[in-house]
N, C-alpha and C positions, 0 to 999 in steps of 0.2 A: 504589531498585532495584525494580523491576517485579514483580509475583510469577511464581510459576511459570507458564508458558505454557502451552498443550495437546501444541505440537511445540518441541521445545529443539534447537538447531544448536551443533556443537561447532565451531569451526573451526580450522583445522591447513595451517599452511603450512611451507616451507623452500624453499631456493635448487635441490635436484635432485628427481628420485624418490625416490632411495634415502632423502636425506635425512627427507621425505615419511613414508617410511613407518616410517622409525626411530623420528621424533617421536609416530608413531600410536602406537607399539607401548610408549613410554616412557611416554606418558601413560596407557594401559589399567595396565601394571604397577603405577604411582604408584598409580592409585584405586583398582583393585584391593586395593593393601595400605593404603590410607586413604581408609574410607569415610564419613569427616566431610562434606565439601562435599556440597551437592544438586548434582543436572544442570545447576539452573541457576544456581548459582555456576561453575560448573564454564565457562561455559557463556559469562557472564560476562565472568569471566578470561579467555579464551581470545580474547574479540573484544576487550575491549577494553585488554588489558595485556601482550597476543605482540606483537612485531614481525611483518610481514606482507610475504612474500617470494613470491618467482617464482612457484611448485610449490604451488599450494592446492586442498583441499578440504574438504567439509564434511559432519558426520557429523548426521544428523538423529534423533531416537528420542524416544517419550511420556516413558521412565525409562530408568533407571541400565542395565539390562542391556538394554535393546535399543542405548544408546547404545555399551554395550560389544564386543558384538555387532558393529555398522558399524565400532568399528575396529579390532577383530579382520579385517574384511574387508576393510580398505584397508591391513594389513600383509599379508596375502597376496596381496591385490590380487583378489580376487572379486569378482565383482559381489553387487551389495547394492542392496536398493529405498532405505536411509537412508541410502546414500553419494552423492553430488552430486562429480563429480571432473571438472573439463573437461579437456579433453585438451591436451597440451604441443604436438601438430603443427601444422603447417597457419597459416598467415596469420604476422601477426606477433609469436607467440607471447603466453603468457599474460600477461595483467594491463597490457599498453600498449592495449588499447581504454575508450572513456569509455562513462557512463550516462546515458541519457538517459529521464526521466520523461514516462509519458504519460499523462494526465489523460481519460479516456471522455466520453462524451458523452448524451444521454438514450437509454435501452432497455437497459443495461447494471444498472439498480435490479433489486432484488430483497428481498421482505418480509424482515426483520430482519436484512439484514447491515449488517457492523461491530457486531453484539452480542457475541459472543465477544471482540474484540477493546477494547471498551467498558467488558468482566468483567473483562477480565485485566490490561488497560496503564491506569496512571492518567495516563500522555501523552495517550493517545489520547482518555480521557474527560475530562478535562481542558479539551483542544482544543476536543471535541464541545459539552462546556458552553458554552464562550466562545463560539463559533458560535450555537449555538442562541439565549445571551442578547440576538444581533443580529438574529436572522430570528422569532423567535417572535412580536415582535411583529406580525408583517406577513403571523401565520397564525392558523388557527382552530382548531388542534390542535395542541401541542406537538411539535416537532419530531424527539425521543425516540424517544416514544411510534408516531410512524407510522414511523419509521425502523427502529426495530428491534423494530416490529411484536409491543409492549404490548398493544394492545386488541385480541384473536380480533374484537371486530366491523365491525374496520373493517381488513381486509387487503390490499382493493385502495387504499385512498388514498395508497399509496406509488408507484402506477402516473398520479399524478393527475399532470399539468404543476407544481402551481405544486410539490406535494411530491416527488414525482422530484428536479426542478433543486435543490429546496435543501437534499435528502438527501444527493444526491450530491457538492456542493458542501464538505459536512460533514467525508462521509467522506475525500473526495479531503483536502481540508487538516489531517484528524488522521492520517493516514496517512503522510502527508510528513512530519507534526512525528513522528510516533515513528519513523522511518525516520530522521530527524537523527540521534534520542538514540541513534541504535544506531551511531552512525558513517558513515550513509552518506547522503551527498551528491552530486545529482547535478550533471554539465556541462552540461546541457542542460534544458530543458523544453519541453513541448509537450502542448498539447488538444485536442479535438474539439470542436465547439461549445461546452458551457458548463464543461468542461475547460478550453476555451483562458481562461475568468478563474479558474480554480482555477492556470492555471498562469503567468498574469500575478502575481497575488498568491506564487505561490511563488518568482515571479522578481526580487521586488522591484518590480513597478508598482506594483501598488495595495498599501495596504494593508490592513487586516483590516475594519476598519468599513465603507470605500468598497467593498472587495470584497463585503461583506456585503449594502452597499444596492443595488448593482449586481445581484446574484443574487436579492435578496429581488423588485426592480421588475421583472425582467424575468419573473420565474417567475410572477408576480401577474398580470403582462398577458398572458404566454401561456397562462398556465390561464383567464383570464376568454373568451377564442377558442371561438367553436361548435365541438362535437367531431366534426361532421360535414363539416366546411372543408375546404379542399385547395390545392395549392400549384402555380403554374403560373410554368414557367423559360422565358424570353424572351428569344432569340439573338440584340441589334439594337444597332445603334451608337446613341447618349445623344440625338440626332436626334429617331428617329421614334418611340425609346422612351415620349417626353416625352408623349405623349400619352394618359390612362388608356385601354385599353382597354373596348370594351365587352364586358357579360358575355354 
């Protein structure tokens, strides 16, 4: 089991409303008068050993009493910035639509994320490791270290081609494995550029080494590219294409 997180989700389903807010109001009483479990046993139990029906939502809080707090508010039904409750109207009501995972693409990097989540889930570092033991060969900095932005001297090399593509590679694939451990699997996947092999690899094509060398050659060749280059789109049938251009 993971340890405590920053934000802990309780979640609480049942077949009606009423039922809903019954099971809210049953579980605040229980911890209330037994306050042995942490949040995130509590927390736990509740995803992965409730049965999961019609009428869900989820109560979100750092501790104990803020958690308690959101579900004091979803017994009376207030709103609450730690309550998450999608509505029962409209469409084809809850829980018959599927998920679908989308994998970003380069400009989405940003210095040190996935650190918090690095600290706190040994899934996710874990994952990160394994990753990293396939690409680090294939760089001149640890792949860590510029990711979640170790070294104060070097904070733009996360914004570099070949580190962008294999950070985010990284992250996209420990995110999905701890996303598993938690129960939830998607129906679908989908990428944006170097997303679309993070979510080949999630889909069962590649596997983890191919996916790895895959992402390591093409971040290598396109970070070796003059960073003054530019990209020109060409409207023409395979014909008259066939011939280079001059510049």
């Amino acid at each position: 089991q993971d340890p405590t997180p920053t934000l802990i989700p309780w979640t609480i389903s049942a077949r009606t409303d009423q039922a809903l807010r019954d099971q809210a109001a049953a579980l605040a009483e229980h911890l209330r008068a037994d306050t042995r479990p942490t949040p995130a046993e509590v927390g736990w139990s509740l995803l992965r050993h409730r049965t999961v029906f019609e009428r869900r939502a989820v109560v979100l809080g750092e501790n104990r009493d803020q958690l308690l707090d959101g579900l004091d508010a979803l017994v009376t039904g207030q709103p609450h910035p730690g309550v998450v409750e999608p509505s029962a109207e409209g469409g084809e009501g809850p829980g018959t639509g599927k998920t679908v995972w989308v994998f970003s693409g380069q400009g989405s990097q940003r210095p040190g994320m996935g650190a918090d989540l690095y600290h706190h889930f040994p899934t996710f570092a874990e994952t990160f490791d394994e990753i990293s033991e396939h690409l680090n060969p294939h760089l001149n900095h640890p792949l860590q270290d510029i990711t979640f932005n170790r070294n104060p001297n070097q904070p733009d090399l996360i914004h570099h081609t070949t580190y962008t593509q294999t950070s985010l590679f990284a992250l996209h694939i420990s995110l999905a494995r701890l996303l598993t451990t938690l129960g939830l699997t998607p129906d679908a996947v989908i990428g944006h550029s170097i997303g679309e092999i993070s979510a080949a690899h999630i889909a069962g094509i590649l596997n983890l080494p191919d996916a790895c060398h895959l992402i390591a050659t093409r971040a290598t060749l396109m970070g070796q590219l003059p960073p003054n280059g530019t990209m020109t789109a060409i409207q023409a049938t395979p014909t008259p294409s066939s011939a280079t251009p001059s510049a």
